[in-house]
TORTOR-965139 format. One record per residue (C-alpha): residue number from 1; x, y, z. Coordinates in Angstrom, 3 decimals. Example, Ala and Ser with C-alpha at 12.3 -4.5 7.8 and 13.67 -1.06 7.14 Angstrom:
! residues 2
    k        c1        c2        c3
    1    12.300    -4.500     7.800
    2    13.670    -1.060     7.140
! end
This chain:
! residues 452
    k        c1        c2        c3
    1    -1.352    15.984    11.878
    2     1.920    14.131    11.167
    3     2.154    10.310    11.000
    4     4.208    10.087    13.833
    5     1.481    11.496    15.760
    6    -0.229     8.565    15.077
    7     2.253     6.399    16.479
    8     3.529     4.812    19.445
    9     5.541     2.171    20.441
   10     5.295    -1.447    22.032
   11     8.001    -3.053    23.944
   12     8.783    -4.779    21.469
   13     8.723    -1.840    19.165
   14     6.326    -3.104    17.091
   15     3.814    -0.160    15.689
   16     0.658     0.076    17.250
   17    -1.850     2.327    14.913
   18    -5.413     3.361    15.125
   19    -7.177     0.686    12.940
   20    -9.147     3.011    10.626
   21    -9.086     4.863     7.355
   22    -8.292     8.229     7.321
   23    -7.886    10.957     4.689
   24    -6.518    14.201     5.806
   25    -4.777    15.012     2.308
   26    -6.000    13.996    -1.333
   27    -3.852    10.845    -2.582
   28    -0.944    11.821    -2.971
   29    -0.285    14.569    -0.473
   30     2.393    17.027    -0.568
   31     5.311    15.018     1.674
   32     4.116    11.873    -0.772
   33     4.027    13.431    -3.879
   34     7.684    15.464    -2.745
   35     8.788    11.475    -2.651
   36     7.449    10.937    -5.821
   37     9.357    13.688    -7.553
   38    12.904    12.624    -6.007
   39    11.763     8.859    -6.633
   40    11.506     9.814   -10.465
   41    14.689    11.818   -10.195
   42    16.749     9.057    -8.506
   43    15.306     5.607    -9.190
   44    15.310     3.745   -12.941
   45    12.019     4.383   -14.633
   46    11.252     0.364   -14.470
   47    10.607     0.377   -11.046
   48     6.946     1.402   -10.486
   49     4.686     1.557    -7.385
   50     0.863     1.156    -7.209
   51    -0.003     3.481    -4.767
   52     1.406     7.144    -4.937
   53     2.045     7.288    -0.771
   54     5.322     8.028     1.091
   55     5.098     4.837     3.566
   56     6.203     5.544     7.248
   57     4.450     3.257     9.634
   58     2.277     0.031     8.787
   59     0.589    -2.407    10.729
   60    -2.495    -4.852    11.800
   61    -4.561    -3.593     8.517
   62    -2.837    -0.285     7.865
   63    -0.440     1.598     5.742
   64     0.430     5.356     7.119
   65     1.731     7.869     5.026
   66     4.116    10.898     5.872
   67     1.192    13.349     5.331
   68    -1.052    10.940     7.832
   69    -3.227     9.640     6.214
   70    -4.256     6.236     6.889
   71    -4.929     3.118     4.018
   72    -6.763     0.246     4.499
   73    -3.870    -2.586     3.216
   74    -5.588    -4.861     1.205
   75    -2.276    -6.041    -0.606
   76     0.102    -6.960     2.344
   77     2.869    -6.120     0.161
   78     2.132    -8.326    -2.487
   79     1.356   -11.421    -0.142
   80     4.348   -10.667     1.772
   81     3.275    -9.045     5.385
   82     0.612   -12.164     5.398
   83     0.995   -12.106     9.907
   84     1.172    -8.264     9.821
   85     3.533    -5.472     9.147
   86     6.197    -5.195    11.991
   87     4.620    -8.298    14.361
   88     5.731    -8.131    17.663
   89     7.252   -11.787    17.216
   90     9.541   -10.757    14.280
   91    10.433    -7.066    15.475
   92    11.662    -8.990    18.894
   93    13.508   -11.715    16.998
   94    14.967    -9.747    14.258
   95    16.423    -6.808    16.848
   96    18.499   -10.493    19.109
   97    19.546   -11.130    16.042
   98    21.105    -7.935    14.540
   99    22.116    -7.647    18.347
  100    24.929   -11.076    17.668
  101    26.012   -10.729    14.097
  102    24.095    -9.686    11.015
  103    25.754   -12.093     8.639
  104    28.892   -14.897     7.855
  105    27.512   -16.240     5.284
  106    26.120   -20.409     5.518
  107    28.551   -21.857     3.157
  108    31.739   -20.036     4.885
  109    30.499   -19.991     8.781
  110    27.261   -21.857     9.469
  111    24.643   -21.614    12.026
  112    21.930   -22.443    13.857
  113    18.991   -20.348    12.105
  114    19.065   -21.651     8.888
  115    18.996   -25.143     9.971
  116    16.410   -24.418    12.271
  117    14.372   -22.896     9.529
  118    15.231   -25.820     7.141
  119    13.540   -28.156     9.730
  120    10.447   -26.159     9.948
  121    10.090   -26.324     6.160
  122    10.766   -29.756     6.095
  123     7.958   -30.389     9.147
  124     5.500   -27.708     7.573
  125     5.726   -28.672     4.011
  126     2.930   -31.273     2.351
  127     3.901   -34.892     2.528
  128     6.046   -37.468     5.753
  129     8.281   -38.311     3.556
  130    12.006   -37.125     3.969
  131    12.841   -33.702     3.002
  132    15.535   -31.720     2.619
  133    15.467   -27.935     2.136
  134    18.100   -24.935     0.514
  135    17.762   -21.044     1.471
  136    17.643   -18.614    -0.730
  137    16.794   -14.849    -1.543
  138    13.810   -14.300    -3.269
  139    10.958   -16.130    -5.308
  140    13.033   -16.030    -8.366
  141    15.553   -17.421    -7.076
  142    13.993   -20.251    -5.564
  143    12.252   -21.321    -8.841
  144    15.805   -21.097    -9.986
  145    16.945   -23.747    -8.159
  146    14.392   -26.011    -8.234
  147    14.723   -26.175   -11.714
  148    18.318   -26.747   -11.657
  149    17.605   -29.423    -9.173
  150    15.339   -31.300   -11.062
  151    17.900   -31.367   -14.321
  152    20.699   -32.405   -11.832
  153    18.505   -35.325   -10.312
  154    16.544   -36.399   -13.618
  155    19.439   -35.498   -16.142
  156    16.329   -34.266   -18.187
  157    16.523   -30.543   -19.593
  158    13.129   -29.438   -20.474
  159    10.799   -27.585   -18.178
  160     6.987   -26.894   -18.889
  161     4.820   -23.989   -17.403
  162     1.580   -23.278   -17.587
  163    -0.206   -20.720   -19.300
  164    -0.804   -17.571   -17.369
  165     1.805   -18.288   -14.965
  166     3.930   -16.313   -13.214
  167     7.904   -17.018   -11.556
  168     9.522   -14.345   -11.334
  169    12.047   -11.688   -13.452
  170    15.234   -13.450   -13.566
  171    16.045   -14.847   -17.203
  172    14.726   -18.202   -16.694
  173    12.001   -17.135   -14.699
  174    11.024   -14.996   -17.589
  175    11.052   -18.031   -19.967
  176     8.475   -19.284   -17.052
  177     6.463   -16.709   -16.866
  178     3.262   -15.912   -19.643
  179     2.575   -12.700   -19.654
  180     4.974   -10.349   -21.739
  181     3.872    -6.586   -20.141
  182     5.151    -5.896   -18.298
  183     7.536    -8.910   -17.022
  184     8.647    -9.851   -20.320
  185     8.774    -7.722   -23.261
  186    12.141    -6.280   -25.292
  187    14.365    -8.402   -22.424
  188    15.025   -11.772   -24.207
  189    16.143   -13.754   -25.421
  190    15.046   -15.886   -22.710
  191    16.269   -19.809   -21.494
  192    16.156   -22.707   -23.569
  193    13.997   -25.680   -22.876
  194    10.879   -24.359   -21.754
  195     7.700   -24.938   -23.161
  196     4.018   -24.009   -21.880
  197     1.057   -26.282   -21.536
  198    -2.401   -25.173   -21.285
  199    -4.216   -24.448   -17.431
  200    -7.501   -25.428   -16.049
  201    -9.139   -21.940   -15.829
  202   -12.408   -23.131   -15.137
  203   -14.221   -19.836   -15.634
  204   -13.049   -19.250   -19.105
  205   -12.596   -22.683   -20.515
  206   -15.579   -24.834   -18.981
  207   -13.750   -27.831   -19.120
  208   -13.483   -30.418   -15.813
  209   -10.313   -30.639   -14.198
  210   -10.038   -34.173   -15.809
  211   -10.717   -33.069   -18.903
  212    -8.265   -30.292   -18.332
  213    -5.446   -32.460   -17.400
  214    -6.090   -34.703   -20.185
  215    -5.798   -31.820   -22.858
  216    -2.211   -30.671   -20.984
  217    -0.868   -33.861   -21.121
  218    -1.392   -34.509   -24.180
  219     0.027   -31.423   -25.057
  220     3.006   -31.842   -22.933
  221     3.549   -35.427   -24.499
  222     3.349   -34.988   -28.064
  223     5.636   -31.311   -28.090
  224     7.791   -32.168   -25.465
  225     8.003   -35.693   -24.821
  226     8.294   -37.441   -20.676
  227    11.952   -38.449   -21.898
  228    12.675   -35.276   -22.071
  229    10.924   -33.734   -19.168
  230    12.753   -32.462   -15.654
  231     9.729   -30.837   -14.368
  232     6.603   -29.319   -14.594
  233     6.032   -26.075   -12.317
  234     2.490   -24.547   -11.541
  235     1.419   -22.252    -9.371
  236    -1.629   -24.499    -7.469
  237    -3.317   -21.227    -7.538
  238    -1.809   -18.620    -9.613
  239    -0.660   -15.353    -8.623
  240    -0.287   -12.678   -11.477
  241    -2.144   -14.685   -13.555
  242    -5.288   -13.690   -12.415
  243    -6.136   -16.033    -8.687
  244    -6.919   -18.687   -11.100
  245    -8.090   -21.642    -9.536
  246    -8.158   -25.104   -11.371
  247   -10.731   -27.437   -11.740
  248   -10.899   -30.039    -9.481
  249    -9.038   -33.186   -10.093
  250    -7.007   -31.056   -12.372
  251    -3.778   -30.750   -10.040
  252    -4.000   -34.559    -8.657
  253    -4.434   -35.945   -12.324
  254    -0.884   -33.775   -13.260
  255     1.027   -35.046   -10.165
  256    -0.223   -38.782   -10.692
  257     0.943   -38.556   -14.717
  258     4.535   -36.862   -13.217
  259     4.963   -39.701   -10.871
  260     4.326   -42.319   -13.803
  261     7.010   -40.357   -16.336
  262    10.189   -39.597   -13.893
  263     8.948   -35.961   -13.800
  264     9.510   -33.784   -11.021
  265     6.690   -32.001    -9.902
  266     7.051   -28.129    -8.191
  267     4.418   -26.654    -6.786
  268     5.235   -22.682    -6.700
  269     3.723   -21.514    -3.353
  270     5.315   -18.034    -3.298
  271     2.214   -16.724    -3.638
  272     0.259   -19.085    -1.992
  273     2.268   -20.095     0.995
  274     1.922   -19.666     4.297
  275    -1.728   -20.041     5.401
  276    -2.346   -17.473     2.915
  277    -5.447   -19.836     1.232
  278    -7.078   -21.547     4.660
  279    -4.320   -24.361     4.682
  280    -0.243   -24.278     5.919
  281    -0.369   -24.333     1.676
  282    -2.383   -24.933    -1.079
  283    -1.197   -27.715    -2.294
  284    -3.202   -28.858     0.974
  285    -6.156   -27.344    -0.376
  286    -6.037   -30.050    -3.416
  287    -4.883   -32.811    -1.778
  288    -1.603   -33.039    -3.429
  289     1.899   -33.749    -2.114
  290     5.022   -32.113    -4.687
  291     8.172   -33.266    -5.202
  292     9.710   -30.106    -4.492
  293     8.314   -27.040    -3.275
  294     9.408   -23.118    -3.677
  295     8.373   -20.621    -0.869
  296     9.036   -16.741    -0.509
  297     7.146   -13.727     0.435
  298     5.290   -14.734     3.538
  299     7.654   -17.088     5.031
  300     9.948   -14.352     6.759
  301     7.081   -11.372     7.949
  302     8.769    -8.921     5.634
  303    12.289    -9.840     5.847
  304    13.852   -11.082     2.416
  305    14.080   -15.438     2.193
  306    12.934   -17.643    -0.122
  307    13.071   -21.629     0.073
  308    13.203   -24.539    -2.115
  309    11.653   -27.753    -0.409
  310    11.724   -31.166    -1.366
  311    12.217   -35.442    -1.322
  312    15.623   -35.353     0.680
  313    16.649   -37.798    -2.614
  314    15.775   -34.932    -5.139
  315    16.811   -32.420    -2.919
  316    20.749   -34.211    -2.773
  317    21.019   -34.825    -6.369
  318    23.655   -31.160    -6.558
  319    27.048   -32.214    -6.062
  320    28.361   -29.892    -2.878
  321    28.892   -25.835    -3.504
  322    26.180   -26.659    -6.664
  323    23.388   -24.518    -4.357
  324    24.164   -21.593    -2.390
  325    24.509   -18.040    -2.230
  326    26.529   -15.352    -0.865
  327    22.873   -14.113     1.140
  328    21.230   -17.110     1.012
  329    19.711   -18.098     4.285
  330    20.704   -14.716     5.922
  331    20.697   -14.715     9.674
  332    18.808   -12.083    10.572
  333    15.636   -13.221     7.415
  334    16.058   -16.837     9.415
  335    15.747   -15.369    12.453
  336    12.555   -13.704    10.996
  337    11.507   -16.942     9.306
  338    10.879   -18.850    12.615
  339     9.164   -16.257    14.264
  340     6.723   -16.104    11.224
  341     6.272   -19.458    11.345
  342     5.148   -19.871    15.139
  343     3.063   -17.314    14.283
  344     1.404   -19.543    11.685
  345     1.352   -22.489    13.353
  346     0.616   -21.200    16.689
  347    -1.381   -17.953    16.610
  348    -4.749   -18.985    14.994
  349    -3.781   -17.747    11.147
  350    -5.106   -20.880     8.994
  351    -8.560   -20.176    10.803
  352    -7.883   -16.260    10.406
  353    -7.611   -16.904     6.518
  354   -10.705   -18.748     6.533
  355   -12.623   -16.082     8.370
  356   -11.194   -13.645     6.108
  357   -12.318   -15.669     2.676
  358   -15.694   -16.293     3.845
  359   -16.330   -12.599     4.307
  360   -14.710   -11.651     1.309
  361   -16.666   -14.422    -0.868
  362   -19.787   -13.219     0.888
  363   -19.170    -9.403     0.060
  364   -18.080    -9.773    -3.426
  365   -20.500   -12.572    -3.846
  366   -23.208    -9.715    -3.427
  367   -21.937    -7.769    -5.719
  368   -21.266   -10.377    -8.506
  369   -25.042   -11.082    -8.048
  370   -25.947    -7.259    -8.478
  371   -23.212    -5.655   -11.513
  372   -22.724    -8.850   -14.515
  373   -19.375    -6.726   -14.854
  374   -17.996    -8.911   -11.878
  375   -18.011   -11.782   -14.049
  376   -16.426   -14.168   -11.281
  377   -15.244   -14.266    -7.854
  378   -12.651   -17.186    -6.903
  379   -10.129   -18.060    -4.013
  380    -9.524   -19.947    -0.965
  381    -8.825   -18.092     2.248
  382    -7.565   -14.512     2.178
  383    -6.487   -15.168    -1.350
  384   -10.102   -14.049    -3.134
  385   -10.163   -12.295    -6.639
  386   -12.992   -10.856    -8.537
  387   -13.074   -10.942   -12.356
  388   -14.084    -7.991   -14.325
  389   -15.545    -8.474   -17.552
  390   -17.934    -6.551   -20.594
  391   -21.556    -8.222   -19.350
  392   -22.755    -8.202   -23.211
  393   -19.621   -10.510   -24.615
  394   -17.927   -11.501   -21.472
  395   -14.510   -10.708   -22.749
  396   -11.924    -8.976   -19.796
  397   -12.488    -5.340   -18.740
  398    -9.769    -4.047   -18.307
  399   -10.036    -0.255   -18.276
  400   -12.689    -0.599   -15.899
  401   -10.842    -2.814   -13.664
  402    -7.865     0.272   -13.635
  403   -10.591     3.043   -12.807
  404   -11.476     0.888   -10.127
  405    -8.425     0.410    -8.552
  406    -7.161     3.804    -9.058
  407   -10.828     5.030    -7.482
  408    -9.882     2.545    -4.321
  409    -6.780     4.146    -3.813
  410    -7.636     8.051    -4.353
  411   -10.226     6.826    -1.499
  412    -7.573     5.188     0.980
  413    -8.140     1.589     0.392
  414    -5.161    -0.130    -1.376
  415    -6.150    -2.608    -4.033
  416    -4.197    -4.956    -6.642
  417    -4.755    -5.865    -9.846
  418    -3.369    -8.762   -11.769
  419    -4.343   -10.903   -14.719
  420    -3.246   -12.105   -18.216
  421    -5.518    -9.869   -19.302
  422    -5.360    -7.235   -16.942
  423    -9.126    -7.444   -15.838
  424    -8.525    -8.861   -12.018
  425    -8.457    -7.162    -8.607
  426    -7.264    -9.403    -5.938
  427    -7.508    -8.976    -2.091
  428    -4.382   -10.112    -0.474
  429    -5.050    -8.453     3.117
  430    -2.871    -8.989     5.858
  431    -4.457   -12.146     8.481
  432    -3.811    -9.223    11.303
  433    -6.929    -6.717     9.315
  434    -9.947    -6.950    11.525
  435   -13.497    -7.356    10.105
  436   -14.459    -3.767    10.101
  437   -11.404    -2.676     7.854
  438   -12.401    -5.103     5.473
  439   -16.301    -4.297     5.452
  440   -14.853    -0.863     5.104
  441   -12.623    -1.731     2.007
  442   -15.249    -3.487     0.430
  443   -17.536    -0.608     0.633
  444   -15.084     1.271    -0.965
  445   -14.691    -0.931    -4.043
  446   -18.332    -1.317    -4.398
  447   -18.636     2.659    -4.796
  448   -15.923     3.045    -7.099
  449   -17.389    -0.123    -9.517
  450   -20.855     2.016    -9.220
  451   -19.498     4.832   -10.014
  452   -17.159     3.729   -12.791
! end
């Protein structure tokens, strides 16, 4: 049966697709692993992929290859299809927008989209206080930026990241980031001024997030000093690291100590962003408001944009042509961008995500109770990760948590993994997945951890 088979069309030309997981071909089949071959022939060796398929249709919790088969998507492309792959909304607004003109760029020809979008940041964002936003292309980028405008508006150069964070693969994002394989290693040197303070990672350390926050800081003062601070960026739950989240109390105490010192505090919400945890962000989830706030992968259904938000007075600290980009704030990505976020605010998705992590929590609850190699299970909303670990010494598993992954796939479910130490798989569906797919998925994973 081919994939198109499976197919057909809205009028809107978004794809409708049987919701269900089908294997008519072992993983990879012959059209995918054909792709494979020319992908190894014709693309740099540093670009990998997780799941061996030849993509040709996706949508509500779906990926269909060209051999059809049918995955469960349990990754949304890394956080990024978080309303659903090719949503009626975008497809619609993204074809009127090609349609006029497909780009002029902002800073030579301005228009409407990207100051529409900047207003919806500005509204969506944590915090009534004035804010100003700047378009960009990609996570990286954005974290780029926001560290540039913090030393423009503090005149402060140093910038402190937390351990097991993750930014991005630009050169100061690099600096940013923790983990050396595979972001890191044999591409420095990296960017100056950036040092790393310890995170609240409640399941390994055991400390309270006051306690937590205390140890940073005093970390932060004594190596780096608040005169010589522009910023501290965290992830308020991170991403690669491992779905870490900190102890509460932990995030408030760092904000409050930022506020007292002329700091500028970013909250990356690349990842999180988006009703992705069960709130607009997760900054919500802790109660905290940031200075300035990055945003990428969800905000545009697919479509490459990226956003730093923040205090209009932080945000106007560049002198004019200091932000920008030749892409930046791309038409068509804007045009994206508000359908996405009607779809958030208007379409039921914060509740979605909420639905989504109880039954999660509840399913991988179960089986942290049964197997002591699932040493924790952690998230908010459809952001839930489950820990694997050696039950006799609790250290990180993480050959086990690879079998398992590469057993999900083989089977038709696609899984992530992530973690300092390797030893994480997090669920990342889409908010458009219905129940049954995930039941389904999660039946799957518990299998291959049985079987590992």
């Amino acid at each position: 049966m081919s994939a198109v088979d499976t197919l057909t069309e809205t009028p809107l030309g978004g794809p409708t697709l049987p919701q269900e997981r089908r294997l008519v071909t072992s993983i990879p089949g012959p059209r995918s692993q054909e792709l494979i071959e020319r992908k190894a022939a014709a693309v740099a060796a540093g670009v990998g992929h997780t799941a061996p398929v030849h993509a040709v249709a996706a949508g509500g919790g779906v990926i269909v290859d060209a051999d059809g088969n049918s995955l469960i998507d349990l990754g949304s492309g890394i956080a990024v299809t978080t309303i659903g792959n090719a949503h009626p909304k975008v497809v619609e607004a993204v074809q009127a927008q090609v349609a006029q003109f497909t780009h002029t760029c902002f800073m030579i020809a301005p228009y409407d989209s990207y100051v529409s979008v900047a207003e919806a940041l500005n509204r969506v964002t944590p915090g009534d206080h004035d804010k100003k936003s700047a378009l960009f292309n990609s996570g990286a980028e954005a974290v780029e930026n926001a560290v540039k405008i913090a030393r423009k508006h503090t005149g402060k150069q140093a910038v402190v990241a937390f351990d097991h964070g993750y930014h991005g693969r630009t050169n100061l994002t690099m600096a940013l980031t923790a983990k050396s394989m595979p972001y890191k290693s044999g591409f420095g040197p990296f960017a100056s001024e950036v040092y790393r303070a310890p995170l609240s990672y409640p399941f390994r350390d055991g400390l309270s997030g006051a306690d937590a926050a205390k140890r940073a800081i005093s970390i932060i003062e004594k190596q780096v000093g608040a005169d010589n601070l522009a910023a501290v960026i965290i992830e308020p739950i991170q991403g690669e690291g491992g779905f870490i989240v900190p102890a509460d109390g932990f995030l408030p105490a760092l904000v409050d100590w930022c506020r007292a010192n002329d700091v500028v505090f970013i909250a990356d919400e690349i990842q999180t962003g988006f009703a992705r945890t069960g709130e607009m962000f997760a900054s919500d989830v802790f109660g905290i408001v940031p200075d300035l706030i990055t945003t990428a992968k969800g905000i545009a259904g697919g479509m490459p944009l990226a956003a730093v938000t923040g205090r209009a007075e932080i945000m106007d600290a560049s002198h004019a042509g200091g932000l920008g980009g030749t892409y930046g704030g791309n038409p068509v990505a804007c045009a994206a961008a508000l359908a996405a976020i009607d779809v958030f605010e208007n379409d039921g998705m914060i509740e979605r995500a909420r639905q989504i992590g109880a039954l999660l929590k509840e399913r991988l609850g179960a089986l942290q109770a049964a197997d002591p190699r699932v040493g924790d299970v952690r998230g908010h909303g459809a952001m839930i990760a489950a820990e694997f670990v050696d039950p006799a010494t609790g250290e990180p598993d993480a050959a086990l948590t690879a079998a398992v992954a590469k057993a999900c796939i083989a089977q038709g479910v696609i899984v992530l993994t992530c973690g300092t130490y390797g030893n994480v798989i997090r669920f990342l569906p889409p908010l458009s997945i219905g129940d049954d797919l995930l039941h389904e998925g999660i039946d799957v994973v518990a299998a291959a951890l049985a079987a590992a």
